[in-house]
Structures are given as C-alpha cells and as structure tokens.
PyMOL CGO cylinders between C-alpha atoms (Angstrom):
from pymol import cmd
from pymol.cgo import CYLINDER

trace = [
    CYLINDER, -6.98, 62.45, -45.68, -6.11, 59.78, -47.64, 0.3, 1, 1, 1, 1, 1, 1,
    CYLINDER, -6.11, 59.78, -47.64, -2.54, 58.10, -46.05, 0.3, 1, 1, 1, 1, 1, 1,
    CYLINDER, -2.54, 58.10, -46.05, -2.08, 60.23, -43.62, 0.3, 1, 1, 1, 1, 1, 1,
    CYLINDER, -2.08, 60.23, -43.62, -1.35, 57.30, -41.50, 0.3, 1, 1, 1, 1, 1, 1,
    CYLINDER, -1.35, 57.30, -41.50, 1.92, 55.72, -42.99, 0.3, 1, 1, 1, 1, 1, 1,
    CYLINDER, 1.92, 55.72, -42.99, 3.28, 54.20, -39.90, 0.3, 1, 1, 1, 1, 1, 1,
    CYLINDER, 3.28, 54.20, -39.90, 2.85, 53.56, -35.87, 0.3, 1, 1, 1, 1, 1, 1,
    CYLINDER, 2.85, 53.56, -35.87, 6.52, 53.68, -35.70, 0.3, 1, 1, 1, 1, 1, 1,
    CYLINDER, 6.52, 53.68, -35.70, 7.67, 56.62, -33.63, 0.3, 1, 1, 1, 1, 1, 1,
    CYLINDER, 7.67, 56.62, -33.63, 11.21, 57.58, -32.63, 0.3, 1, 1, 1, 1, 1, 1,
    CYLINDER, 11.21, 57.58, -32.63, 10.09, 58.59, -28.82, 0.3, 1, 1, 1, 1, 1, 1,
    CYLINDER, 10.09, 58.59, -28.82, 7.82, 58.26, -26.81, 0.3, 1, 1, 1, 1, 1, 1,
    CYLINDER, 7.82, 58.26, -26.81, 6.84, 61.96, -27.21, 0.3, 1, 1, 1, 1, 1, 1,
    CYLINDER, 6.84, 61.96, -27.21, 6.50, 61.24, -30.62, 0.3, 1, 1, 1, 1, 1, 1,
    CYLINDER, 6.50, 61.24, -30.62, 4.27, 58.83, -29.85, 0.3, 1, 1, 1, 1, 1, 1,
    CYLINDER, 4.27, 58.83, -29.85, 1.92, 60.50, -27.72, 0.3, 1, 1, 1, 1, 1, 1,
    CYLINDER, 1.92, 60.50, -27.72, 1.70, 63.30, -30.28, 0.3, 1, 1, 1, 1, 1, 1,
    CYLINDER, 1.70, 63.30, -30.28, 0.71, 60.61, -32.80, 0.3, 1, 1, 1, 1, 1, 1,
    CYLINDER, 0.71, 60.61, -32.80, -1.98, 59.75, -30.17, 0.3, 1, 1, 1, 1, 1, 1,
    CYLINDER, -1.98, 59.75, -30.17, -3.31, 62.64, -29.99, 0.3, 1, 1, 1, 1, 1, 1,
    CYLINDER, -3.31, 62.64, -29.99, -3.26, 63.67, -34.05, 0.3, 1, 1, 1, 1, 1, 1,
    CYLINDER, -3.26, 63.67, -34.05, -5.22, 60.11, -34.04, 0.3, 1, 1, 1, 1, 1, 1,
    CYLINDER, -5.22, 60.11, -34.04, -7.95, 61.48, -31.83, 0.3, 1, 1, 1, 1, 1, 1,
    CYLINDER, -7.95, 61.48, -31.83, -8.24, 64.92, -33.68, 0.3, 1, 1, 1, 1, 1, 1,
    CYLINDER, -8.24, 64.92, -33.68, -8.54, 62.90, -37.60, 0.3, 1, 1, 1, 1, 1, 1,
    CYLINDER, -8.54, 62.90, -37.60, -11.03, 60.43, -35.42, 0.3, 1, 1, 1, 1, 1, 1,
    CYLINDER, -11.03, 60.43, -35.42, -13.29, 63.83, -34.48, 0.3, 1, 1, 1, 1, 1, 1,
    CYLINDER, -13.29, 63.83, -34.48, -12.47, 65.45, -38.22, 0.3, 1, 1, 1, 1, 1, 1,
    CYLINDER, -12.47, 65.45, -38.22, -13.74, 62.55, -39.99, 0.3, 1, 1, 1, 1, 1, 1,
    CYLINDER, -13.74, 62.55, -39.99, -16.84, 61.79, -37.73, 0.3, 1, 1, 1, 1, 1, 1,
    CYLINDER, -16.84, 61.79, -37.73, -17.78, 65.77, -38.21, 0.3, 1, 1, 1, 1, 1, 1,
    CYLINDER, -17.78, 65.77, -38.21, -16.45, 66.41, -41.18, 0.3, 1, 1, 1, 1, 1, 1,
    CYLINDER, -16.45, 66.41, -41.18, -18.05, 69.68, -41.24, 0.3, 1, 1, 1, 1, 1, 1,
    CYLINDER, -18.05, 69.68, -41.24, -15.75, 72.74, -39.76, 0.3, 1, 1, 1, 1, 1, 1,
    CYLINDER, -15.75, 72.74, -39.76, -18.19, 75.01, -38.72, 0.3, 1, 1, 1, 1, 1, 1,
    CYLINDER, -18.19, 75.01, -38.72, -20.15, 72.67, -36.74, 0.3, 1, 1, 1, 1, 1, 1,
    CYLINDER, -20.15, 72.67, -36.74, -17.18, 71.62, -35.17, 0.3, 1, 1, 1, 1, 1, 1,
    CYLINDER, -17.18, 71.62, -35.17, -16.00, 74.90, -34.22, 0.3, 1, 1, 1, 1, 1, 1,
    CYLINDER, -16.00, 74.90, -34.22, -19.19, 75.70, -32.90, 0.3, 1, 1, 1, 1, 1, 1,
    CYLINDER, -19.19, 75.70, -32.90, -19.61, 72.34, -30.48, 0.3, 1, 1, 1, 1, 1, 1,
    CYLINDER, -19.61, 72.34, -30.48, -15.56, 73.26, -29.25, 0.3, 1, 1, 1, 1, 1, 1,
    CYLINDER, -15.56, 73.26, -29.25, -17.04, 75.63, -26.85, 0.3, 1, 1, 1, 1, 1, 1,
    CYLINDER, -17.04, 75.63, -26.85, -19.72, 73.30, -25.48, 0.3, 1, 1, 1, 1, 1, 1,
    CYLINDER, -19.72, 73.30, -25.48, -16.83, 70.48, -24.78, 0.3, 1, 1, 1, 1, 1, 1,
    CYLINDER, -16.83, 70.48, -24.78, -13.83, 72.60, -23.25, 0.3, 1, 1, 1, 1, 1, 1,
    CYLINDER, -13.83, 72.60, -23.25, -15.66, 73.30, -20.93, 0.3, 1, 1, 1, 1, 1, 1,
    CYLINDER, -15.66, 73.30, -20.93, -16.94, 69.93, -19.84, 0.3, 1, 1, 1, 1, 1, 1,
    CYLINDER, -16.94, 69.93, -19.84, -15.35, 67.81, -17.25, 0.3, 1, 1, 1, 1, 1, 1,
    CYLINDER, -15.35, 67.81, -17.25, -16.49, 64.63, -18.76, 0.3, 1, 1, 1, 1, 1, 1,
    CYLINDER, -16.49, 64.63, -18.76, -15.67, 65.29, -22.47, 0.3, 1, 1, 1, 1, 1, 1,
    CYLINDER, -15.67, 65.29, -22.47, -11.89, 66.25, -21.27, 0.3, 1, 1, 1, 1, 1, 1,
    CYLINDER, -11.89, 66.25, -21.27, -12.09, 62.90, -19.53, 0.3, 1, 1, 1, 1, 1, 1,
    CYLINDER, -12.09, 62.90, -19.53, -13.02, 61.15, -22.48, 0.3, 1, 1, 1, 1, 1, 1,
    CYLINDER, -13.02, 61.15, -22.48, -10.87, 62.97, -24.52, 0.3, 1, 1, 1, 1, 1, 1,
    CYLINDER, -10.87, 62.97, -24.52, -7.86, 61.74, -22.64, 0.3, 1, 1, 1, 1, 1, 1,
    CYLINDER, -7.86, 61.74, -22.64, -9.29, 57.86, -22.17, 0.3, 1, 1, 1, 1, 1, 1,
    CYLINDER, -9.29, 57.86, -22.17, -9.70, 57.99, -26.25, 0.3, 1, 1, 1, 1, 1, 1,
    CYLINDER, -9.70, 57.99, -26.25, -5.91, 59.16, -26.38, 0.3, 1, 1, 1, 1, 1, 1,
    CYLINDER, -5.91, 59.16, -26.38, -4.36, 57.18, -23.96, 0.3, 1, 1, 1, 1, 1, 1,
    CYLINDER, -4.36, 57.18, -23.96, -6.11, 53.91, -25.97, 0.3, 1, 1, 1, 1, 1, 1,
    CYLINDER, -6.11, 53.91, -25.97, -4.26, 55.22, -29.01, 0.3, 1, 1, 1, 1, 1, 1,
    CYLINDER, -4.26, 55.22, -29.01, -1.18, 56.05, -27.28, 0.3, 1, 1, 1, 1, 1, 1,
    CYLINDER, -1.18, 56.05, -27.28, -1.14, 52.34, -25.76, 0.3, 1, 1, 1, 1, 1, 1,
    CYLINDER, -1.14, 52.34, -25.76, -1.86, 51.28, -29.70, 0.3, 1, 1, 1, 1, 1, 1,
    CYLINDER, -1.86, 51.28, -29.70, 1.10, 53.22, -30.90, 0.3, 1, 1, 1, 1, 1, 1,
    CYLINDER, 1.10, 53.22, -30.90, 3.32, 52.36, -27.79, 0.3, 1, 1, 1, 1, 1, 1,
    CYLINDER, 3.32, 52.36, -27.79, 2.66, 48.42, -28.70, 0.3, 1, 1, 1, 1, 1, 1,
    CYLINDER, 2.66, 48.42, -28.70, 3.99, 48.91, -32.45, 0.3, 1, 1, 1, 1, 1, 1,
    CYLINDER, 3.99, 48.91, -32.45, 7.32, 50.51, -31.03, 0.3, 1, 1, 1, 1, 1, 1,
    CYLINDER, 7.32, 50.51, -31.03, 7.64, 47.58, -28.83, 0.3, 1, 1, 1, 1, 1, 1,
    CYLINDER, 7.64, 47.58, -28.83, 7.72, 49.85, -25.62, 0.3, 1, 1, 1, 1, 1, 1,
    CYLINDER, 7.72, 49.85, -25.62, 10.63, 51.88, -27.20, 0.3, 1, 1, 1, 1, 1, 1,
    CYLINDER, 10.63, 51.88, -27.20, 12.69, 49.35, -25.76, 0.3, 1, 1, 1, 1, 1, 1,
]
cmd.load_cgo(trace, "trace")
C-alpha cells in the first residue's frame, strides 16, 4: 500500500468522487487488514441502513477533501 496516494489532483469531478470512494475502501482495508474477516462482516453491513449512511458521510468528507485540492475544478 505503500504510495498509493500520489496526488488529490483529479481531472473531473468523476474522477474525483471515484478517488473518494477508493479513499474509503484503503481506510476499511487498512483498519481490517484481514480479508476474510472482512468478507465475512460485508454481509452484516449491506444490509444496514446506518452503515450505508455512514459509508456515504465518510465519502462525501473525502470527496469534499479531494474537491478542495482541485480548487472546485474551476
């Protein structure tokens, strides 16, 4: 995992967003780094109204992280 975050600075918003959301998915990777277990809480959490919410609160912070370093895309 090492550098797998070179830049914030994203061609499109799209681009951005999908940043966000890789961001969120090395955040959960790293905190469990163990597969299985991971695998085996997915079920428990797609499932779960709050954890989708959370899920998109913990993306949208990144997303207004990586939207800051591209100056808007203005």
């Amino acid at each position: 995992m090492d550098n797998w975050l070179s830049t914030l600075i994203t061609a499109t918003p799209t681009d951005g967003y999908n940043l966000a959301v890789k961001m969120s998915r090395v955040a959960v990777k790293l905190t469990q780094g163990d597969a299985a277990i991971r695998d085996k809480l997915r079920p428990d959490y797609a499932e779960n109204a709050d954890s989708l919410i959370a899920v998109s609160q913990v993306v949208a912070t990144h997303f207004a992280t990586v939207a800051a370093a591209n100056g808007y895309w203005k």
